[in-house]
Phi, psi and omega in degrees: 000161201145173197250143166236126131299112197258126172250160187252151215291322182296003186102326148355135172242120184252169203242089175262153174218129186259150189217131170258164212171109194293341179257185198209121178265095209236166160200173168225148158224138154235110167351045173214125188232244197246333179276044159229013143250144199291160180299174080165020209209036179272149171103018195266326181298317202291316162328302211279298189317333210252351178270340164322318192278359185264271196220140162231182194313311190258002177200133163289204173282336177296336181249350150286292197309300183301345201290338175244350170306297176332296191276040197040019201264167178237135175245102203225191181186182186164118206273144217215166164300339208217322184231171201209114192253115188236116168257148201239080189251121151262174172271163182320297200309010203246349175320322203298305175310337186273277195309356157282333156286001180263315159280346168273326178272353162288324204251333204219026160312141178245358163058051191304136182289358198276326194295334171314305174302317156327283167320309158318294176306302177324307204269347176303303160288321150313341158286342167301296177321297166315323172257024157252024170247054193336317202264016142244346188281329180291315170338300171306293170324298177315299207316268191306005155268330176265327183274039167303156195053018162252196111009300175261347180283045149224168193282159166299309178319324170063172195267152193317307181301346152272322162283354144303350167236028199257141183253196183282310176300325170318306170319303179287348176266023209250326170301330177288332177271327188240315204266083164257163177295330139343273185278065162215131161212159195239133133277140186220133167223093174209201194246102151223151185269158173320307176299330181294293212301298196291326180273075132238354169252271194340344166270316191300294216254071175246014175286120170307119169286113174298183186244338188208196177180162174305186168220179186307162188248170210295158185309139182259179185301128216264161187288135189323174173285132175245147155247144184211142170269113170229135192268154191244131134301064201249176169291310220221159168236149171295094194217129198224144201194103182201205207167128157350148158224209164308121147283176185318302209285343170302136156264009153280023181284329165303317168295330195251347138344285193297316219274326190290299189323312175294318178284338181214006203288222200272147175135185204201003157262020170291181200278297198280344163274349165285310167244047165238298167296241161025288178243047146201351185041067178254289226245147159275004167185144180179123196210172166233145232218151153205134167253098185290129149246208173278332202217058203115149188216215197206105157283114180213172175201126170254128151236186210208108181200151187300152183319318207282327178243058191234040085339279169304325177283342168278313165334293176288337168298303170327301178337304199285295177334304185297341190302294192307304186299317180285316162264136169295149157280162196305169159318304185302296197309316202270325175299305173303322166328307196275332173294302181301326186266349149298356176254336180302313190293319193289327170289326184317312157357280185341301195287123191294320208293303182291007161246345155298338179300321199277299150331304175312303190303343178302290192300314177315325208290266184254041192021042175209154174283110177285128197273189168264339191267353183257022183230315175280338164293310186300301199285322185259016187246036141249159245238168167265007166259339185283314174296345195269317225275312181320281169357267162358290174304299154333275181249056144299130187280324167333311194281330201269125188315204106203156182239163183203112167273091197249144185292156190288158171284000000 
């Protein structure tokens, strides 16, 4: 048992993490999301997802949907800033079939014009949805305050007026241009040898590849920091408050890893649900985010609370903020820290499908598998002057943004 790396004769790189397990967890990914569409074309990746599912050369929508539903198996997908996902969970003997499909609708989707027209409507109404969720839609909406004018500054969902006008060639030329081998790697975590594997996706995955492609150009400098209000028919206000951070390849992105668990991450023992909820009963949700990208990422903290105390509840979120900043924290304090998110990472473990997601991604990223025991080295060789000095950088009130969804008068 072990992790094996497959390169495939087209260049495809597959991820075997072998388990034994009668059921089998599989994904493709390719290393293309929402910042790599062009302006006047947002919403194009996303667009592409739900249309994999409609019709190829070879299957309408019903024999896509029924080809792993028949065998009890399950099928989804899901679009990113950065990546485009399609996951699989079958019984073994059913892989060959999740990876042939997985291929027909990556390589030889036909994009009909009638399903096109369909889709639209379908993604309209989740942007109608989506904007009746104040506590995910602000999120995005922060995402395109700090990042205006990039890549990352627009929603995935993209704008109405632009997904109306994406025509069918447009699509096919946006696949032709990002889905190279380069970005494209496959995952499996099931009980097959190494030997199974290479000849069943080398049978499957003969559609001729480009090998590479250009790639987004570097993030340009990002816009001062802002707060901005925007009023809602909302109940409640809505509030968010972070600054641009670390990308994959920084190496403080591990400190601050840690640092986010500690203030706000999974659990009912963060820094900020203890002294904000907890011993003042203010925010009914409050938690804090980091987001990796390639070249940058998102430190943020969101609550969620009544009007009359979401004053007093940022006060105090500052408080905690100014705490990291003045002081380094004890030994003791960083020693628990690091006990509680190694138990976190290691449960985590369990769900298979989210560590082949994550493996897979490894490879895009950095063409290699980040083990688990290389993730608790990395965890134990930050220092509480590497957490002051991140702090420090960071959560400067100078640096940090904020966005506020507040009820209409």
């Amino acid at each position: 048992m072990g992790y094996h790396i497959i390169q495939l004769d087209n260049g495809i790189r597959v991820v075997l993490n072998q388990q034994a397990s009668s059921i089998t967890h599989t994904c493709l990914i390719v290393n293309v999301g929402s910042r790599d569409e062009e302006e006047g074309k947002f919403g194009m990746a996303h667009f592409i997802e739900h249309l994999l599912f409609k019709q190829t050369a070879k299957r309408n929508t019903n024999q896509i949907l029924h080809r792993l539903e028949s065998v009890g198996g399950d099928l989804n997908a899901y679009t990113t800033k950065e990546y485009t996902c399609i996951h699989a969970s079958v019984l073994r003997p059913y892989l060959s079939r999740a990876l042939d499909l997985f291929e027909d609708i990556t390589f030889h989707s036909t994009f009909p014009e009638v399903e096109m027209i369909k889709e639209k409507g379908v993604i309209l109404d989740e942007m109608a949805s989506y904007l009746d969720s104040p506590e995910e839609s602000i999120m995005d909406d922060f995402d395109d305050l700090l990042f205006a004018g990039t890549g990352l500054g627009h929603n995935i969902l993209g704008l109405e007026k632009d997904l109306q006008s994406i025509t069918q060639q447009d699509v096919k030329d946006f696949i032709a241009n990002n889905y190279t081998a380069e970005d494209i790697a496959i995952g499996i975590s099931g009980d097959y040898t190494p030997k199974e594997i290479e000849r069943m996706v080398n049978k499957i995955f003969t559609f001729p590849l480009r090998q590479s492609r250009d790639k987004a150009p570097a993030l340009p400098a990002l816009p001062a920091p802002k707060h901005e209000v925007v009023y809602k028919p909302i109940n409640q206000v809505h509030y968010a408050l972070g600054v641009p951070a670390y990308g994959i390849h920084d190496a403080r992105k591990t400190t601050l890893m840690l640092l986010n668990n500690m203030l706000g991450g999974i659990g009912m023992s963060s820094i900020l649900n203890l002294s904000v909820r907890e011993k003042y009963g203010i925010a009914y949700t409050i938690e804090s985010s980091y987001a990796m990208y390639g070249d940058t990422g998102i430190f943020s903290i969101y609550l969620g609370t009544d009007e009359e105390k979401i004053k007093r509840a940022t006060r105090l979120v500052r408080k905690e903020l100014d705490k990291l900043i003045l002081k380094p924290i004890s030994e003791s304090t960083l020693s628990k820290a690091k006990h509680k998110f190694k138990g976190q990472i290691a449960l985590a473990e369990e769900n298979r499908m989210s560590v082949i997601i994550a493996e897979t991604k490894n490879m895009l990223d950095y063409n290699k598998i980040i083990t688990l025991d290389e993730v608790f080295q990395k965890l134990d060789a930050v220092t509480a002057t590497k957490v002051h000095e991140v702090a420090t950088e960071l959560f400067a009130a100078d640096r940090m943004s904020s966005l506020s969804f507040a009820p209409e008068d």
